[in-house]
C-alpha positions in Angstrom: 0.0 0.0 0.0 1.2 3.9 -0.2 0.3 6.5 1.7 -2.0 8.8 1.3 -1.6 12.3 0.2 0.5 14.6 2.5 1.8 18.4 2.2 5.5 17.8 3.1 8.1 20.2 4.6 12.0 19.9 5.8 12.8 22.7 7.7 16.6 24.0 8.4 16.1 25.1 11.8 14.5 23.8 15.3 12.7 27.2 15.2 11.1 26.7 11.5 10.2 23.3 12.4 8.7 24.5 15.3 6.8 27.1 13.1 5.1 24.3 10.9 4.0 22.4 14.3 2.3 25.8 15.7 0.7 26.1 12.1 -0.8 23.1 11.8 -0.9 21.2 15.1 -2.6 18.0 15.1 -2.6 17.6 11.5 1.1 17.1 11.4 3.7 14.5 12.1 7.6 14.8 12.3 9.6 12.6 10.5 12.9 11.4 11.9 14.2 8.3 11.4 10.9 6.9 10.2 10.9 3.2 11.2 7.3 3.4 12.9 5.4 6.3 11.3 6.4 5.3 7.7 5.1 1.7 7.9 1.8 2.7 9.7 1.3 5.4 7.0 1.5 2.7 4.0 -0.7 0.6 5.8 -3.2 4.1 5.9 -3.6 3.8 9.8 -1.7 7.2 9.8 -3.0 9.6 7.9 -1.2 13.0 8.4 -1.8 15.8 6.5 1.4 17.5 6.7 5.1 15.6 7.3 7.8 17.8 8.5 10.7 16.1 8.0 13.3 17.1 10.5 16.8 15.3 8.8 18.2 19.0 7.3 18.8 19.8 11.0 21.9 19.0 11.5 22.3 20.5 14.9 20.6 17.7 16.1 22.3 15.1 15.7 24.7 14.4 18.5 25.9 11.7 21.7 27.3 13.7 24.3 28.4 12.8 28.0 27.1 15.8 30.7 28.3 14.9 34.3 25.7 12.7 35.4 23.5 12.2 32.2 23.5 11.2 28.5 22.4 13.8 26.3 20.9 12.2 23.0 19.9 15.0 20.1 16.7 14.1 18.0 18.5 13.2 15.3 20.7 10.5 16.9 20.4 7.0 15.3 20.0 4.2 17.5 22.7 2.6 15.9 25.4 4.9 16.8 23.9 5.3 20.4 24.6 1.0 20.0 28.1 1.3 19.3 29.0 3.8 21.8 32.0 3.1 24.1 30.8 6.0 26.4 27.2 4.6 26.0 28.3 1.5 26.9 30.5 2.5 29.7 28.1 5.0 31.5 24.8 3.7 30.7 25.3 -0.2 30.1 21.5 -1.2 30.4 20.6 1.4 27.2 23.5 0.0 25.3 22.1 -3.9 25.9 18.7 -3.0 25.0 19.4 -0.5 22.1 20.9 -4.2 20.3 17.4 -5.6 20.7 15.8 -3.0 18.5 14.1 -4.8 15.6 17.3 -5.2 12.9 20.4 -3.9 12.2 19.2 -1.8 8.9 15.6 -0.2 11.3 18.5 0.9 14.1 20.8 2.3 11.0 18.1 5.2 10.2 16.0 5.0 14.0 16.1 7.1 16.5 16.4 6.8 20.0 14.0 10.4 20.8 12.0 8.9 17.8 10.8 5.9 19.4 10.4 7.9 23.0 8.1 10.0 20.6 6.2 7.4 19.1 5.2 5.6 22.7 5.3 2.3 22.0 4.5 0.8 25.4 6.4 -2.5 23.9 9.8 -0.8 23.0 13.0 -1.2 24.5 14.0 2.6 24.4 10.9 3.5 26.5 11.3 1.3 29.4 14.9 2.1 29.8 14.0 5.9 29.9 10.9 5.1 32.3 13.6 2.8 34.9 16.5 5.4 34.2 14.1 8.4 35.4 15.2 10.5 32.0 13.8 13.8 31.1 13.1 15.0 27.2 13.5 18.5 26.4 10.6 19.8 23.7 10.5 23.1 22.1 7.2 24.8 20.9 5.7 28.3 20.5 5.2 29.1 24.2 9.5 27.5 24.8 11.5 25.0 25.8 10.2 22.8 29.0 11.9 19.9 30.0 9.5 16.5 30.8 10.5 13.9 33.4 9.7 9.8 32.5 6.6 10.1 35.6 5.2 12.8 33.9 5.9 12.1 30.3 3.6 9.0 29.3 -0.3 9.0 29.0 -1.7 5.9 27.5 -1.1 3.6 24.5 1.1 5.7 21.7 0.1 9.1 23.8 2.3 11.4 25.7 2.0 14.3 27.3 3.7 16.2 24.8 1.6 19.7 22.8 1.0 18.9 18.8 3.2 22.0 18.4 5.9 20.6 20.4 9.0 19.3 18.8 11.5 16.7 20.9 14.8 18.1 20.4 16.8 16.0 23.5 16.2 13.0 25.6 18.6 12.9 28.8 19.2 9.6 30.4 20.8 9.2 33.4 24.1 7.2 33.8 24.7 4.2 36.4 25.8 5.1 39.5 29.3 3.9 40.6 29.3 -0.2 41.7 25.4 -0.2 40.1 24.4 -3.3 38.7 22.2 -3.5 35.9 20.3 -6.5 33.7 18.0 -6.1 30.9 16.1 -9.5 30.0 13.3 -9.9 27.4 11.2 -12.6 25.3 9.9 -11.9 22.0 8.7 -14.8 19.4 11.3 -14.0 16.6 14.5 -11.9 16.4 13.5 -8.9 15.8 10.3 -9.0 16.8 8.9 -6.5 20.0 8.8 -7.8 22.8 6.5 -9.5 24.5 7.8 -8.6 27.9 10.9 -7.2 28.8 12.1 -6.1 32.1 15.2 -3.9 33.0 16.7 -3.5 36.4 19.3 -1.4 37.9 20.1 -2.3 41.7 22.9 -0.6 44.0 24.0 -2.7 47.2 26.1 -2.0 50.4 27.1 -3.8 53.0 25.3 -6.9 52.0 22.2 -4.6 51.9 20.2 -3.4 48.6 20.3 0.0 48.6 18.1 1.5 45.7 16.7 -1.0 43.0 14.9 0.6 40.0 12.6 -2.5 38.0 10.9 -1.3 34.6 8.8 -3.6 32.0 8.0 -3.0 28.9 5.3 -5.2 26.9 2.7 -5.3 29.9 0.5 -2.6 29.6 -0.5 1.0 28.1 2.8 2.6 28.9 6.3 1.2 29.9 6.1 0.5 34.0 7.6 0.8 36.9 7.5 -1.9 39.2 7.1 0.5 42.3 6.2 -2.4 45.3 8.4 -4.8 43.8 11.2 -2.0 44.4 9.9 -1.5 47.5 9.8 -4.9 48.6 14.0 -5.1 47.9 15.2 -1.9 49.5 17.1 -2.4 52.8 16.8 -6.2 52.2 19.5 -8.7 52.3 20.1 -9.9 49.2 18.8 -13.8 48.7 17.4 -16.0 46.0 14.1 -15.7 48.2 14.1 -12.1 47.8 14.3 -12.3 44.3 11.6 -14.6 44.3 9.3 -12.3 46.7 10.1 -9.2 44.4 8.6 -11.4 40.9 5.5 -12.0 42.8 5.3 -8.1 43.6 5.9 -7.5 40.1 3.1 -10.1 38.6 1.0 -8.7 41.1 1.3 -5.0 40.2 1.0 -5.3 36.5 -2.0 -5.3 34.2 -1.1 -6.4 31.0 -3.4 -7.4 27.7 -4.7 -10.1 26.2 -3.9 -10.0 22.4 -2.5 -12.0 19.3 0.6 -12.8 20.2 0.2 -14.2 23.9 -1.9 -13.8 26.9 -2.6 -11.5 30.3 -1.6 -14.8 32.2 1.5 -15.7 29.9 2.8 -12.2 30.4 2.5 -11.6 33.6 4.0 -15.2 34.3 7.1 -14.5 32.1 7.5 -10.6 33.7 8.1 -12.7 37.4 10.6 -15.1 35.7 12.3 -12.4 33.5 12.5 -9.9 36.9 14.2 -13.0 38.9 16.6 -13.7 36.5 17.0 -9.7 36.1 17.6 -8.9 39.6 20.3 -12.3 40.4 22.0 -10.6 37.5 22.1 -7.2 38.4 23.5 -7.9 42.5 25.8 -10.5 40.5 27.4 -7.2 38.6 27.5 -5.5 41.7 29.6 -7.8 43.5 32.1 -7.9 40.2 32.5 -3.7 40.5 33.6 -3.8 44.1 
């Protein structure tokens, strides 16, 4: 199938781009890398009126280490943010599930603030943001505001972000010093989205967990946070039992669908397992950085 007809624009600057959005608001849709909005506009279940097609601005496009954060431009292609030795280094948990992106040729033109964009409550790059606690700076007509993870997603493909609003930055924070970190996740082909996926990042002292951080993706409207789960681990000693009492906080706090590819009982069985295995993984790098 093709698309149907579209008015299309590809602005210089941030502030034209930003000009279009005020102009014509709802009707439009910004074109990055392209991987979702392309396919679903072929398939006619997007129908924008006007693309503004953002690739001219160059200014975009960067990677670049600030103190405690990642700073990740617009126009930042998931592949490079995969082949990062500083992404890798700092931020080990976006580089592992950054490689579990659909294919090498969809992460080649991708984007990392694309997908953030898009919402997919199934995608790797959301839950990562959603456990890291990143922020995305977006520019529109009233200015630039910055939006924290908590406050960012709405619903199913819905964010809090203004029609006339324009993503220019996601910012995701790096792992602590002596953080360990796991991201596990099932999916019926290579390729394929996931059907759950669960990232952890978990800090211990003194034979004590200190801060955990569990996110899922694949189990509801939006990527999750397992908030009792996390709960349930802090200022615990850590045990194969407590591993096992933290999955059963995490199945219990979820609500995930029913739909083609497997059931609200399969997932929320295989988001336990995959937090178990998750969280013995994570304290295990922990115990290798001291």
């Amino acid at each position: 199938m093709k698309p149907a007809a579209f008015e299309y624009h590809a602005p210089d600057t941030v502030e034209d781009a930003v000009a279009l959005l005020e102009a014509h608001g709802d009707q439009a849709k910004i074109l990055a890398g392209g991987q979702s909005l392309v396919p679903l506009m072929n398939m006619r279940l997007a129908r924008p009126a006007v693309i503004i097609d953002i690739n001219r601005i160059h200014a975009l496009d960067y990677l670049t280490p600030d103190g405690d954060v990642l700073r990740i431009g617009a126009l930042c292609r998931q592949r490079c943010v995969e082949r990062s030795a500083v992404v890798e280094a700092r931020c080990p948990l976006l580089s592992a599930a950054i490689r579990l992106i659909g294919h090498v040729q969809i992460r080649n033109r991708g984007t990392v603030v694309g997908s953030l964009a898009h919402a997919d409550p199934a995608a790797e790059a959301t839950a990562v943001f959603a456990v890291l606690g990143g922020t995305i700076t977006a520019v529109g007509p009233d200015g630039t505001r910055t939006i924290p993870a908590d406050e960012y997603f709405v619903s199913y493909l819905t964010t809090s972000l203004d029609p006339r609003e324009l993503i220019t930055e996601a910012r995701f924070p790096v792992l602590p010093p002596g953080a360990g970190w796991s991201w596990r996740e099932i999916a019926r082909r290579h390729g394929d989205f996931a059907l759950t996926g669960v990232g952890v990042v978990l800090t211990a002292r003194a034979g004590t967990v200190k801060n955990a951080r569990i996110g899922l993706t694949g189990v509801g409207p939006t990527p999750a946070r397992a908030a009792r789960a996390e709960r349930v681990l802090v200022g615990r000693a850590p045990s194969g039992a407590l591993w096992d009492e933290a999955a059963e906080a995490v199945r219990a706090e979820i609500d995930p669908d029913d739909d083609i590819h497997a059931s609200a009982e399969y997932r929320r069985h295989v988001a336990g397992v995959l937090a178990r295995r998750a969280l013995a993984e994570a304290y295990a790098r922990t115990m290798e950085a001291v």
